[in-house]
N, CA and C atoms as a LAMMPS dump frame, in Angstrom:
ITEM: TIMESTEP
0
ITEM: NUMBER OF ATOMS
567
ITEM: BOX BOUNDS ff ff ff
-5.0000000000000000e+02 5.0000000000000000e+02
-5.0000000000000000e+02 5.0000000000000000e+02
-5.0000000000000000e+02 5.0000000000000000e+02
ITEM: ATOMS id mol type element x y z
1 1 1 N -96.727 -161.105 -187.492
2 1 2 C -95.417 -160.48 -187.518
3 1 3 C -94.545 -161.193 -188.545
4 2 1 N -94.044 -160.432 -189.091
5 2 2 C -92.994 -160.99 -189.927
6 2 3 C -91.492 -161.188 -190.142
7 3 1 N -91.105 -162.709 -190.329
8 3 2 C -89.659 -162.495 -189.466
9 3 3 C -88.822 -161.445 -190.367
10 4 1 N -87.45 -161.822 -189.687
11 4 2 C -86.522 -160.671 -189.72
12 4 3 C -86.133 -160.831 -190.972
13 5 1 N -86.001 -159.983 -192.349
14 5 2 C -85.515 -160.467 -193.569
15 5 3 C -83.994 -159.423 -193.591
16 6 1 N -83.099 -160.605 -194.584
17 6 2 C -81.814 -159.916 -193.966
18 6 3 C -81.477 -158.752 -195.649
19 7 1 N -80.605 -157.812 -194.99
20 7 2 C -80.765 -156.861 -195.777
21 7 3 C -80.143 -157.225 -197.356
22 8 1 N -79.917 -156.771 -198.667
23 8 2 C -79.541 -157.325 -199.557
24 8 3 C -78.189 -156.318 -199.496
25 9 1 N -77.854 -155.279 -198.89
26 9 2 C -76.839 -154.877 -198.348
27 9 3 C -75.354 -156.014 -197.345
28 10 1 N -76.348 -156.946 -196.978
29 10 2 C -75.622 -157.643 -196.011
30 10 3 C -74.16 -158.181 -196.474
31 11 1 N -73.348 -158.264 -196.229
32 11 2 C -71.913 -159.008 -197.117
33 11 3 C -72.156 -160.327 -197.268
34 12 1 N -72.679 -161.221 -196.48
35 12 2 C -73.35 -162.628 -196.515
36 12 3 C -73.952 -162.785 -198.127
37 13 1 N -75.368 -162.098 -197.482
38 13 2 C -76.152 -161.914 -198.498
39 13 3 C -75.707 -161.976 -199.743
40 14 1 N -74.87 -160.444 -200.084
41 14 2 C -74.226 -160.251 -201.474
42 14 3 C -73.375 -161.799 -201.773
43 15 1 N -72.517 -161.851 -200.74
44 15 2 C -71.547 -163.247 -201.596
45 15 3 C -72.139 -164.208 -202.162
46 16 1 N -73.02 -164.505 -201.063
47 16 2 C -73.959 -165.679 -201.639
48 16 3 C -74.978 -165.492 -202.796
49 17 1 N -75.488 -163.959 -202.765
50 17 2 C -75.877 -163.814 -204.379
51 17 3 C -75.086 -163.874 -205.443
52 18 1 N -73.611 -163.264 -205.068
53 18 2 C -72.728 -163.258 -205.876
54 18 3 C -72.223 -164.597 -206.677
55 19 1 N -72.371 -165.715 -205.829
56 19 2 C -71.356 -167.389 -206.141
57 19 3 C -73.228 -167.717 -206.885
58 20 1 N -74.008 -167.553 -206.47
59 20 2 C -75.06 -168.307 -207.049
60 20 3 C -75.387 -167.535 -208.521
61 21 1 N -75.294 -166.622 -208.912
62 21 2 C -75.306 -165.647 -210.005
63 21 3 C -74.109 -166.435 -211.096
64 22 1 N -72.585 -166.548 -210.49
65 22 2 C -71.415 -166.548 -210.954
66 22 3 C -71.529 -168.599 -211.56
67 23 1 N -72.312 -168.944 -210.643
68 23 2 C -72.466 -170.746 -210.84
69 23 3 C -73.535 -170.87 -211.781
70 24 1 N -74.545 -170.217 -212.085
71 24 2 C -75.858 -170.288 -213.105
72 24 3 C -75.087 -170.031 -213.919
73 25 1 N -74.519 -168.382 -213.984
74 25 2 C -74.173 -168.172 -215.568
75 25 3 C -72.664 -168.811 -216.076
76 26 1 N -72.288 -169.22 -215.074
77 26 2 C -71.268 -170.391 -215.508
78 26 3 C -71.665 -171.425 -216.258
79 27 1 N -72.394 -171.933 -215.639
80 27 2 C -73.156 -172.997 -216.019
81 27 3 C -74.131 -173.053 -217.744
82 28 1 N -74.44 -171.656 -217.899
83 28 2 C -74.99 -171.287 -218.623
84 28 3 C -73.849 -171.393 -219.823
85 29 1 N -72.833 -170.79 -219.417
86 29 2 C -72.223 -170.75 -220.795
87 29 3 C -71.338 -171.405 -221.296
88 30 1 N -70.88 -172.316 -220.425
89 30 2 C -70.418 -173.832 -220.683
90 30 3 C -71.352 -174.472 -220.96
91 31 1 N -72.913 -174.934 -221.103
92 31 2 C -73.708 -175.771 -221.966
93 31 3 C -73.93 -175.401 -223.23
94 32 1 N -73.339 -174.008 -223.387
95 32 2 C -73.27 -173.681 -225.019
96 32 3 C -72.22 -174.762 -226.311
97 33 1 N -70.876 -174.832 -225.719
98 33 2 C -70.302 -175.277 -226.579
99 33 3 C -70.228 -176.964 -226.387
100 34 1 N -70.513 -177.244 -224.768
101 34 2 C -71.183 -178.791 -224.476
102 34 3 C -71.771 -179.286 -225.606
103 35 1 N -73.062 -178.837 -225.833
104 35 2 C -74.019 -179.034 -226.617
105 35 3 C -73.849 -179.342 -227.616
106 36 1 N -72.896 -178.521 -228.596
107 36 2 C -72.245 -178.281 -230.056
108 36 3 C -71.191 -179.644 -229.929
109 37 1 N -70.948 -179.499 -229.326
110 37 2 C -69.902 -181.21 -229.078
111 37 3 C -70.139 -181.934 -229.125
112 38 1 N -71.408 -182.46 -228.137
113 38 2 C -72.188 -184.031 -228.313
114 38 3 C -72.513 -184.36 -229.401
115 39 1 N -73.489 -183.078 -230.02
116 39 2 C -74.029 -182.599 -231.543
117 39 3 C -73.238 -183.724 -232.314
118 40 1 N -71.574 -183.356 -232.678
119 40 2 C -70.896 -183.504 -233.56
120 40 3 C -70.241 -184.896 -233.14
121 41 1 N -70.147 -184.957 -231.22
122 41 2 C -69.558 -186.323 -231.652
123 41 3 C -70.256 -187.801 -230.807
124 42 1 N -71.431 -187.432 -230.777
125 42 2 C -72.215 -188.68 -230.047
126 42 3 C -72.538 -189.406 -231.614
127 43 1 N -72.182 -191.253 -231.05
128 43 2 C -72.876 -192.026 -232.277
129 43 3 C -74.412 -191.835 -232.79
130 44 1 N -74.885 -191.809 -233.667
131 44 2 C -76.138 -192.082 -234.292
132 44 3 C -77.067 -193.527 -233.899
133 45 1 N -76.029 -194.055 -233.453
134 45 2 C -77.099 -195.423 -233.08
135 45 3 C -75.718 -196.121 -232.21
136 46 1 N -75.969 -196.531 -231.248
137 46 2 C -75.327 -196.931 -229.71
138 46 3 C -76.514 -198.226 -229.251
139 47 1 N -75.574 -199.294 -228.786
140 47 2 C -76.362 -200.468 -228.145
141 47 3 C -75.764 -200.086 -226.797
142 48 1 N -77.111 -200.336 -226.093
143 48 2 C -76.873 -199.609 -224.556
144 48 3 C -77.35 -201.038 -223.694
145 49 1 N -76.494 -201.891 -222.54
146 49 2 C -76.927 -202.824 -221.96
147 49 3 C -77.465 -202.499 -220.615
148 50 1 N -77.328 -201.495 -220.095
149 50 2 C -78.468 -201.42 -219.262
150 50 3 C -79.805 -200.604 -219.475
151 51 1 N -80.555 -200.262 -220.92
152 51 2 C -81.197 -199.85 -221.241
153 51 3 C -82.215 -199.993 -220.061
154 52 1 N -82.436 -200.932 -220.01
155 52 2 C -84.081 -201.632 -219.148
156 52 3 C -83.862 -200.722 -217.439
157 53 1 N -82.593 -200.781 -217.043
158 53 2 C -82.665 -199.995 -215.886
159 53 3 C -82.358 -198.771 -215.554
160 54 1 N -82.055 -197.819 -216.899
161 54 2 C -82.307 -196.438 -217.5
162 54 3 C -83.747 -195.852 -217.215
163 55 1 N -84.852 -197.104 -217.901
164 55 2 C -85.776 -196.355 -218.224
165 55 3 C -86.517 -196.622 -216.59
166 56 1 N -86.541 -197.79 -216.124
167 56 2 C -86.826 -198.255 -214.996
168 56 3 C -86.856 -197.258 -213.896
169 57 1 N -85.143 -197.037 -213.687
170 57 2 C -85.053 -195.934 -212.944
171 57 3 C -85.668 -195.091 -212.842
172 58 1 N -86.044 -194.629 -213.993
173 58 2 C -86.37 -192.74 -214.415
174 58 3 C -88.176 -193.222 -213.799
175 59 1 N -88.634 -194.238 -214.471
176 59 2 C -89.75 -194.288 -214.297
177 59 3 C -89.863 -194.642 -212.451
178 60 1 N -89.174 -195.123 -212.038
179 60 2 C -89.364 -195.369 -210.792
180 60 3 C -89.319 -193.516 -209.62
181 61 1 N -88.208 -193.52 -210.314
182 61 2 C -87.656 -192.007 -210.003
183 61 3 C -89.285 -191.058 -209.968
184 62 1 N -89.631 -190.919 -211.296
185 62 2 C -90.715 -190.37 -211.449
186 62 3 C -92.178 -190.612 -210.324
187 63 1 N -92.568 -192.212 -210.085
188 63 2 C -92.779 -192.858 -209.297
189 63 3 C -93.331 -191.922 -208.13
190 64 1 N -92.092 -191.937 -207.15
191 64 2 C -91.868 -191.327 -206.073
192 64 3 C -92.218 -189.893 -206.305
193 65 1 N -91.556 -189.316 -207.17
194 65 2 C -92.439 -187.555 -207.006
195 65 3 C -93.278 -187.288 -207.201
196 66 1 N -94.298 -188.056 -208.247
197 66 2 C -95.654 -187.684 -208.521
198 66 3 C -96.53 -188.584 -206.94
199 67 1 N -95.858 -189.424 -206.407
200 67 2 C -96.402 -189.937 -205.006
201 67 3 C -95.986 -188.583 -204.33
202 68 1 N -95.172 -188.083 -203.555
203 68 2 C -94.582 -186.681 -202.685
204 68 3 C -95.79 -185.677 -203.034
205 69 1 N -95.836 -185.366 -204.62
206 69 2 C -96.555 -184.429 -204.846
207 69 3 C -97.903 -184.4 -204.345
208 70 1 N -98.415 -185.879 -204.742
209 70 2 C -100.166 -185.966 -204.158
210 70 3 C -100.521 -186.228 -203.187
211 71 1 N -99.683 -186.85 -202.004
212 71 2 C -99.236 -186.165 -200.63
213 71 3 C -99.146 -184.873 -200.374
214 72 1 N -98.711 -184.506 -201.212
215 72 2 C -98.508 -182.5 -200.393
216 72 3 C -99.665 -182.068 -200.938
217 73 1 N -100.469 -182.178 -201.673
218 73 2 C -101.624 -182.054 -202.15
219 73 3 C -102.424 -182.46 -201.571
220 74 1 N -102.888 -183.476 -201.163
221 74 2 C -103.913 -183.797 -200.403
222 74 3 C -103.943 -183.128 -198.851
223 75 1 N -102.949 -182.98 -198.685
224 75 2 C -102.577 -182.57 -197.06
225 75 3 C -102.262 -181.007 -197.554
226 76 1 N -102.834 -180.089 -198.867
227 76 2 C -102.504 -178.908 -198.592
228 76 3 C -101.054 -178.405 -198.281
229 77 1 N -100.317 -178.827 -198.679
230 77 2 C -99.043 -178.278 -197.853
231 77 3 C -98.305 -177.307 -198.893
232 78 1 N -97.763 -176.183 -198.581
233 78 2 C -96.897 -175.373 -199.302
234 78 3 C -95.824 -176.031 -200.312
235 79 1 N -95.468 -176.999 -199.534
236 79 2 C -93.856 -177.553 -200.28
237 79 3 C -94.656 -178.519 -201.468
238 80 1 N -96.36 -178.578 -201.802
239 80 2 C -96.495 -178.942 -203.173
240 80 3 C -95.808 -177.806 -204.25
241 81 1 N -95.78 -176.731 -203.827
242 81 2 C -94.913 -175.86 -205.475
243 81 3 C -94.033 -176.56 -205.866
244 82 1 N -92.64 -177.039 -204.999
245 82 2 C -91.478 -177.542 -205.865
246 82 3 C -91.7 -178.618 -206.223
247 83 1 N -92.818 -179.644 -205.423
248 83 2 C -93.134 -180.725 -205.632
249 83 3 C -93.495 -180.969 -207.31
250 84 1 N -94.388 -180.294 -207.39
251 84 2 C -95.503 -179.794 -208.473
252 84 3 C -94.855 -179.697 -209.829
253 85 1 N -93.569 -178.903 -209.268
254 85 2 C -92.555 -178.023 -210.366
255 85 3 C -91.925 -178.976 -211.386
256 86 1 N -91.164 -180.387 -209.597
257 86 2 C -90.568 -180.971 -210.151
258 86 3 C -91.275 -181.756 -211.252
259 87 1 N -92.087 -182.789 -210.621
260 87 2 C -92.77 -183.721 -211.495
261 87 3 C -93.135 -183.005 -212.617
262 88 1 N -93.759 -181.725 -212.897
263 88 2 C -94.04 -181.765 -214.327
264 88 3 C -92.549 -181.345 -215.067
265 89 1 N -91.709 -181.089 -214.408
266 89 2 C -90.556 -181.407 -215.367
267 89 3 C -90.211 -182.783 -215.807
268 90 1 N -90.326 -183.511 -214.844
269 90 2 C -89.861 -185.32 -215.032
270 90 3 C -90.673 -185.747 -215.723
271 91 1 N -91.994 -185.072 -216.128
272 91 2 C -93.219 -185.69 -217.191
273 91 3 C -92.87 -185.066 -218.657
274 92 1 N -92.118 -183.64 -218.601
275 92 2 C -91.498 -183.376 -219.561
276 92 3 C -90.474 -184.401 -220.771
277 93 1 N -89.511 -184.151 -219.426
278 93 2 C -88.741 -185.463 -219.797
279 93 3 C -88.514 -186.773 -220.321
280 94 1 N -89.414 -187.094 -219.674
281 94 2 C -89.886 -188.557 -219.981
282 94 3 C -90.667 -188.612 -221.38
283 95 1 N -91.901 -187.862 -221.887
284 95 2 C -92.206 -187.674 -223.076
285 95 3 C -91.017 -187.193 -223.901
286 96 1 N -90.379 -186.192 -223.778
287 96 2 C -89.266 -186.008 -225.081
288 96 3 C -88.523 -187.627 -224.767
289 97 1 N -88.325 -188.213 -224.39
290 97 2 C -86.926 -189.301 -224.455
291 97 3 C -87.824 -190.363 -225.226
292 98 1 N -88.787 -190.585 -224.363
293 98 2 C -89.689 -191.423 -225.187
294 98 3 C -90.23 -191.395 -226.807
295 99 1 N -90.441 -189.889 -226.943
296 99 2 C -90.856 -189.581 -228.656
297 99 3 C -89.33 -189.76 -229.284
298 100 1 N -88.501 -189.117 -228.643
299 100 2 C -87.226 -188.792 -229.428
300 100 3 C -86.616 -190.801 -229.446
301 101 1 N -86.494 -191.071 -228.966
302 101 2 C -85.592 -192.473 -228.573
303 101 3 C -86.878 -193.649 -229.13
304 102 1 N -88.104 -193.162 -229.714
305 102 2 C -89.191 -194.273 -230.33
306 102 3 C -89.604 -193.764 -231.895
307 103 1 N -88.759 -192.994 -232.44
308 103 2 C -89.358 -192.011 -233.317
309 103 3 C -89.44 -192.862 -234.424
310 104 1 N -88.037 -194.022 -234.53
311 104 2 C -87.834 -194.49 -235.81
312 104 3 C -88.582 -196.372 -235.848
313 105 1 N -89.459 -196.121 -234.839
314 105 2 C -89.984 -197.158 -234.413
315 105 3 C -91.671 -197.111 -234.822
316 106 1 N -92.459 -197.35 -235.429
317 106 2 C -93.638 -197.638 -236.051
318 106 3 C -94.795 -197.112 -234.434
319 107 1 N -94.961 -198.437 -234.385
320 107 2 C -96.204 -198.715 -232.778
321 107 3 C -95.197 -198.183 -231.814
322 108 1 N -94.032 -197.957 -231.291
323 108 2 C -93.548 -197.489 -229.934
324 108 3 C -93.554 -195.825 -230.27
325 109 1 N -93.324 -195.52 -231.349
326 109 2 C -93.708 -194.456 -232.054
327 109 3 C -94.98 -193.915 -231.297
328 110 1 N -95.924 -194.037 -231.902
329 110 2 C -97.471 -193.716 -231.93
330 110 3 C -97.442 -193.7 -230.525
331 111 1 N -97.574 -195.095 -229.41
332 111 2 C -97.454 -195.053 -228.33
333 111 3 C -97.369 -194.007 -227.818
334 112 1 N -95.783 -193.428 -228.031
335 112 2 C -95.071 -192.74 -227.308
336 112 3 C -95.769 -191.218 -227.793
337 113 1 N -96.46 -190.988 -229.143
338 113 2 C -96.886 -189.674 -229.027
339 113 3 C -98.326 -189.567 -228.516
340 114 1 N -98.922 -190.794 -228.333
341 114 2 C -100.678 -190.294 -227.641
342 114 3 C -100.102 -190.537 -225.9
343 115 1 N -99.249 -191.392 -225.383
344 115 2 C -98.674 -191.211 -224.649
345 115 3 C -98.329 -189.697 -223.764
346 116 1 N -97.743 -189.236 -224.469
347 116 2 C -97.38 -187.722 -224.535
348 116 3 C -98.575 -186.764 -224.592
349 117 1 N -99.394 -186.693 -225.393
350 117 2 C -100.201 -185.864 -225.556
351 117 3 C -101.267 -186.086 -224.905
352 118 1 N -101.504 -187.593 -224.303
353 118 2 C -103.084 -187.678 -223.54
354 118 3 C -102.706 -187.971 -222.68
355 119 1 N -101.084 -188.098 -221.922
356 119 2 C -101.351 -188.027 -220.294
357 119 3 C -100.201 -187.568 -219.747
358 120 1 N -99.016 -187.544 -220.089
359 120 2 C -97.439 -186.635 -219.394
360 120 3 C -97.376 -185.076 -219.923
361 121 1 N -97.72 -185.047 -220.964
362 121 2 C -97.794 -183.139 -221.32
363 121 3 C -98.99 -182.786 -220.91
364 122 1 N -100.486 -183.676 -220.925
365 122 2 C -101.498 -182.397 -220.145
366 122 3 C -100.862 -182.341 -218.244
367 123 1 N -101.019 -183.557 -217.765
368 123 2 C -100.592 -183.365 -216.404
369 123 3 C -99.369 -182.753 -215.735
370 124 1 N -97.986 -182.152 -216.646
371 124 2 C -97.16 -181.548 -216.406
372 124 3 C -97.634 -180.03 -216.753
373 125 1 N -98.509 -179.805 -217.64
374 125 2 C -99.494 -178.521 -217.847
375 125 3 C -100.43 -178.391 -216.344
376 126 1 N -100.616 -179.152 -216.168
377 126 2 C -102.342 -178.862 -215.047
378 126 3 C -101.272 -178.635 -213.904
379 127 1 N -99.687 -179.427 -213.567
380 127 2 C -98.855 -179.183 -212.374
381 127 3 C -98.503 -177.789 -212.694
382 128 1 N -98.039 -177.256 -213.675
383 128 2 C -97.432 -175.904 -213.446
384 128 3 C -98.936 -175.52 -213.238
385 129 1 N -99.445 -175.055 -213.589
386 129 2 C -100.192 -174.37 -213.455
387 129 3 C -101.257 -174.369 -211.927
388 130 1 N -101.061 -175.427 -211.843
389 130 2 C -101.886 -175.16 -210.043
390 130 3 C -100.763 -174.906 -209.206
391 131 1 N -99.466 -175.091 -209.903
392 131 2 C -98.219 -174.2 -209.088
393 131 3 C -98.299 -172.861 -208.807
394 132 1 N -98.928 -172.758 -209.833
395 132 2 C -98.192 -170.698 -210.068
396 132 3 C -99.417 -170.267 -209.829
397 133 1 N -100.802 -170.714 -210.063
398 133 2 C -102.03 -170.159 -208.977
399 133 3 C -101.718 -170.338 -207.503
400 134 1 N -100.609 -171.422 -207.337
401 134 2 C -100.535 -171.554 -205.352
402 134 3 C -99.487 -170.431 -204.937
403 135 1 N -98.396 -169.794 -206.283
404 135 2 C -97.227 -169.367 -206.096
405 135 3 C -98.328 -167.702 -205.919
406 136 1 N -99.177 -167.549 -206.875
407 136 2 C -99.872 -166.277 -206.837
408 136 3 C -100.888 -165.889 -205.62
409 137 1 N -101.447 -167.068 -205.319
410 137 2 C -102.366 -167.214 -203.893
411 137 3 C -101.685 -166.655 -202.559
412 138 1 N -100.32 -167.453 -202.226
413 138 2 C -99.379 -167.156 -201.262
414 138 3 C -98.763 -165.634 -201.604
415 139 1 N -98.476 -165.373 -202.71
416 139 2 C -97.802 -163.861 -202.722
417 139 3 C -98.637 -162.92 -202.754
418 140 1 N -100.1 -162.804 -203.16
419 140 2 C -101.09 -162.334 -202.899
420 140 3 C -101.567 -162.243 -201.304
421 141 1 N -101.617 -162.74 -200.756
422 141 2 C -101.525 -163.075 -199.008
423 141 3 C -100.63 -162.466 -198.376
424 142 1 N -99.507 -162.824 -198.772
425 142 2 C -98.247 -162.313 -197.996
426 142 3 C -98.583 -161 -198.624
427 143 1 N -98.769 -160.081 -199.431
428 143 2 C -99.538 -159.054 -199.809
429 143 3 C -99.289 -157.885 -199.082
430 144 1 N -100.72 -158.41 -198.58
431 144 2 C -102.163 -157.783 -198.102
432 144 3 C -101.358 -158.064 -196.351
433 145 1 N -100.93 -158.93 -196.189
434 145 2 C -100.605 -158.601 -194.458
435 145 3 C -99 -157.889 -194.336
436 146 1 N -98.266 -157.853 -195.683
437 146 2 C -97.371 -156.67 -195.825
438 146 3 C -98.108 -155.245 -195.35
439 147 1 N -99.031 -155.149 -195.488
440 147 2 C -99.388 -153.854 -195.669
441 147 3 C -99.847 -152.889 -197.201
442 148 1 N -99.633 -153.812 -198.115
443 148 2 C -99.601 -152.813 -199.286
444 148 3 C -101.152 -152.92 -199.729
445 149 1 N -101.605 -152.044 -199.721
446 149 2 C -103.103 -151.822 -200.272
447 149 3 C -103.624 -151.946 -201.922
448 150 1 N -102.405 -151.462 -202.736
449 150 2 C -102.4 -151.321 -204.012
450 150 3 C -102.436 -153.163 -204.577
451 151 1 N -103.023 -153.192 -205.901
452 151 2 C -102.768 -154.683 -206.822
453 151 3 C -101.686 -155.513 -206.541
454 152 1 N -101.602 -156.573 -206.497
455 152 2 C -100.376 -157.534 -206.171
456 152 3 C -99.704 -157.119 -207.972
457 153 1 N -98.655 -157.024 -207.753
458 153 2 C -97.867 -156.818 -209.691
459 153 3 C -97.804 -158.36 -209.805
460 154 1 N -97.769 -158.388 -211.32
461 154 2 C -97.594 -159.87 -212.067
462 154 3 C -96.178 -160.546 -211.461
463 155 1 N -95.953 -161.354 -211.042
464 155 2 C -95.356 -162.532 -210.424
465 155 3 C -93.868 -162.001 -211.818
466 156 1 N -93.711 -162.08 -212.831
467 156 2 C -92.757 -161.5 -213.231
468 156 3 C -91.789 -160.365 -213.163
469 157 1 N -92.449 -159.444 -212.478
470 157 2 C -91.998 -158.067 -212.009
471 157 3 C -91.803 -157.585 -210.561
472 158 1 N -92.14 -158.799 -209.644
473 158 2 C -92.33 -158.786 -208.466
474 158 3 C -90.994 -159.1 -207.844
475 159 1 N -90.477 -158.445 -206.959
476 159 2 C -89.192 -158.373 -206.529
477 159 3 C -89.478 -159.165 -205.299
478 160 1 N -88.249 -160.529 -204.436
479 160 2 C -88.224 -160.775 -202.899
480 160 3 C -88.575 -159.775 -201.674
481 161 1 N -87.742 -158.641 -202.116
482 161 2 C -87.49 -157.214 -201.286
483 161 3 C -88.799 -157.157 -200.671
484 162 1 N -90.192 -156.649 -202.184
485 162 2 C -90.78 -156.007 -201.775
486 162 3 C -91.899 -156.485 -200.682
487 163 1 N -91.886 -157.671 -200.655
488 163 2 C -92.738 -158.177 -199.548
489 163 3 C -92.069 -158.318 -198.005
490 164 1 N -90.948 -157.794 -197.69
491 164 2 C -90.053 -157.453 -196.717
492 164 3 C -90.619 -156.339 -195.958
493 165 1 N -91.622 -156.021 -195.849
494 165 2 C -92.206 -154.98 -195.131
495 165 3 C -92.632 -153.573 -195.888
496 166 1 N -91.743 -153.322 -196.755
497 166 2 C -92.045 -151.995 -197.353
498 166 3 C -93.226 -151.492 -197.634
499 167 1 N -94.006 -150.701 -197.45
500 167 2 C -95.513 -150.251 -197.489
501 167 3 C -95.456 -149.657 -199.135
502 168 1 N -95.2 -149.109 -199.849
503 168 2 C -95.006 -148.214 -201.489
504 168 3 C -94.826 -149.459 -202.027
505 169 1 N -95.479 -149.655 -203.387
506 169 2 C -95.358 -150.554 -204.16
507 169 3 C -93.953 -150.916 -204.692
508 170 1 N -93.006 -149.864 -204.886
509 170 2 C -91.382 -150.432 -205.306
510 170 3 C -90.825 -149.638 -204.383
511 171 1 N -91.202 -149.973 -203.282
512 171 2 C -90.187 -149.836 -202.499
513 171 3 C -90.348 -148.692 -200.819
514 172 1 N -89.222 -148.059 -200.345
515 172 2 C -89.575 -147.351 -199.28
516 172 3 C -90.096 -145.903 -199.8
517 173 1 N -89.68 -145.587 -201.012
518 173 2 C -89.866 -144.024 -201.393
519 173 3 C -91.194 -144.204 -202.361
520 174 1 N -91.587 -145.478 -202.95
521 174 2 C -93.044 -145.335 -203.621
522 174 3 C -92.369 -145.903 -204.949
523 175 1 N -93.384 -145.527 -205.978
524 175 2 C -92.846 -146.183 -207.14
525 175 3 C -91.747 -145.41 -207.935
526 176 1 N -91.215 -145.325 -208.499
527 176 2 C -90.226 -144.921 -209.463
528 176 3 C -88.924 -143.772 -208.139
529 177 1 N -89.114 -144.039 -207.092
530 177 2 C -88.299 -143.307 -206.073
531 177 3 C -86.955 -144.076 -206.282
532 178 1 N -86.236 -143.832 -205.391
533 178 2 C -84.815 -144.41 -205.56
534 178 3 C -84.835 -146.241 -204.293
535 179 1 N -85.923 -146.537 -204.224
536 179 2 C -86.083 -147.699 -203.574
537 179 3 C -86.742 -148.707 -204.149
538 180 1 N -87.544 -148.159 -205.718
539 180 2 C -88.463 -148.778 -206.349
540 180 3 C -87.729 -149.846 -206.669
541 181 1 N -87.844 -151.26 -206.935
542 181 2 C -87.868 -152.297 -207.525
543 181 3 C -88.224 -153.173 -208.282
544 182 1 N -89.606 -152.889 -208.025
545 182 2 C -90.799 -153.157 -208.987
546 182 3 C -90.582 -154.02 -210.506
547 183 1 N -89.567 -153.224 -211.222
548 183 2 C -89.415 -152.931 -212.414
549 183 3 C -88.135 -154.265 -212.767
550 184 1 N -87.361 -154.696 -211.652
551 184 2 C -86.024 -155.176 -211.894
552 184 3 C -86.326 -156.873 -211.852
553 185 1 N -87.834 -157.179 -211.734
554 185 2 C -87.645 -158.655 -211.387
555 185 3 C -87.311 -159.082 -209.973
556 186 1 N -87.361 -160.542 -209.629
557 186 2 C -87.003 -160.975 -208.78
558 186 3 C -85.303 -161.421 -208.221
559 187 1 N -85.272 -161.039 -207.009
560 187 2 C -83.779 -160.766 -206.704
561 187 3 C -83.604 -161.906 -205.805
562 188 1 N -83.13 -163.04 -206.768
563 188 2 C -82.505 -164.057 -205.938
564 188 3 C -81.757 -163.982 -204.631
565 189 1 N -82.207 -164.982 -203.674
566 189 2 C -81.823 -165.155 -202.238
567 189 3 C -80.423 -165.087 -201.974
């Protein structure tokens, strides 16, 4: 049985889609001219005294999620996706700061790009990606005990809604009916 999903009609619902919509693209378009600012007025070269517990941190930081992650991994658990998500972002990270912040540096240089290329960019590659086979596994599942008989659609085109019970691929009236969704992407919580 599947619990109760609340309608996207709901006034709840809407507000709270509404402030989370209104805070992204806020957010979104204030890092436009952010950006252009630092650009123009951050120094070119800055002596930083807590350097050592910058990187420390981050690396410690890092630490702990790639530990969480292989915990939720080993034990199978669902909550490896965000786990998964996160760390290969923080492996992201950590390689750009490292190439970018060693670039003008000879050997921390080099380091920092086989660094990058033979072990924080493949393993932030191998995390997304056994993400979005676990993200496709689970929505594939949840599927098939929806009721819908037809292909699971590509994870890009796949709406929250439609795994809410609806039997028609977009929706209560079938595809292209006035319930279809199919087509609109995923409709944030």
């Amino acid at each position: 049985m599947l619990p109760e999903v609340p309608s996207p009609n709901d006034p709840h619902v809407r507000h709270m889609r509404r402030m989370l919509l209104a805070v992204i693209t806020g957010s979104f378009l204030f890092l436009i001219p952010w950006i252009a600012y630092l650009y123009v007025s951050l120094p070119t070269h800055r002596t930083v005294s807590n350097w050592r517990y910058a990187w420390v941190g981050f690396d410690g930081a890092l630490i702990v999620v790639l530990g969480i992650t292989a915990l939720c991994a080993w034990r199978r658990l669902q909550i490896f996706i965000p786990w998964a998500v996160a760390t290969a972002t923080l492996l992201c990270c950590d390689a750009w700061f490292d190439i970018v912040l060693d670039w003008n540096h000879g050997d921390d240089r080099t380091a920092a790009l086989v660094t990058a290329g033979v072990a924080e960019l493949p393993l932030a590659a191998l995390l997304l990606h056994a993400a979005r086979k676990m993200i496709r596994l689970t929505l594939t599942i949840a599927w098939h005990h929806a009721g819908h008989p037809e292909p699971v659609p590509p994870l890009s085109r796949m709406s929250l809604i439609v795994l809410s019970g609806d039997k028609a691929p977009g929706g209560p009236d079938g595809p292209g009916g006035p319930g279809d969704r199919t087509d609109r992407g995923p409709t944030p919580p």
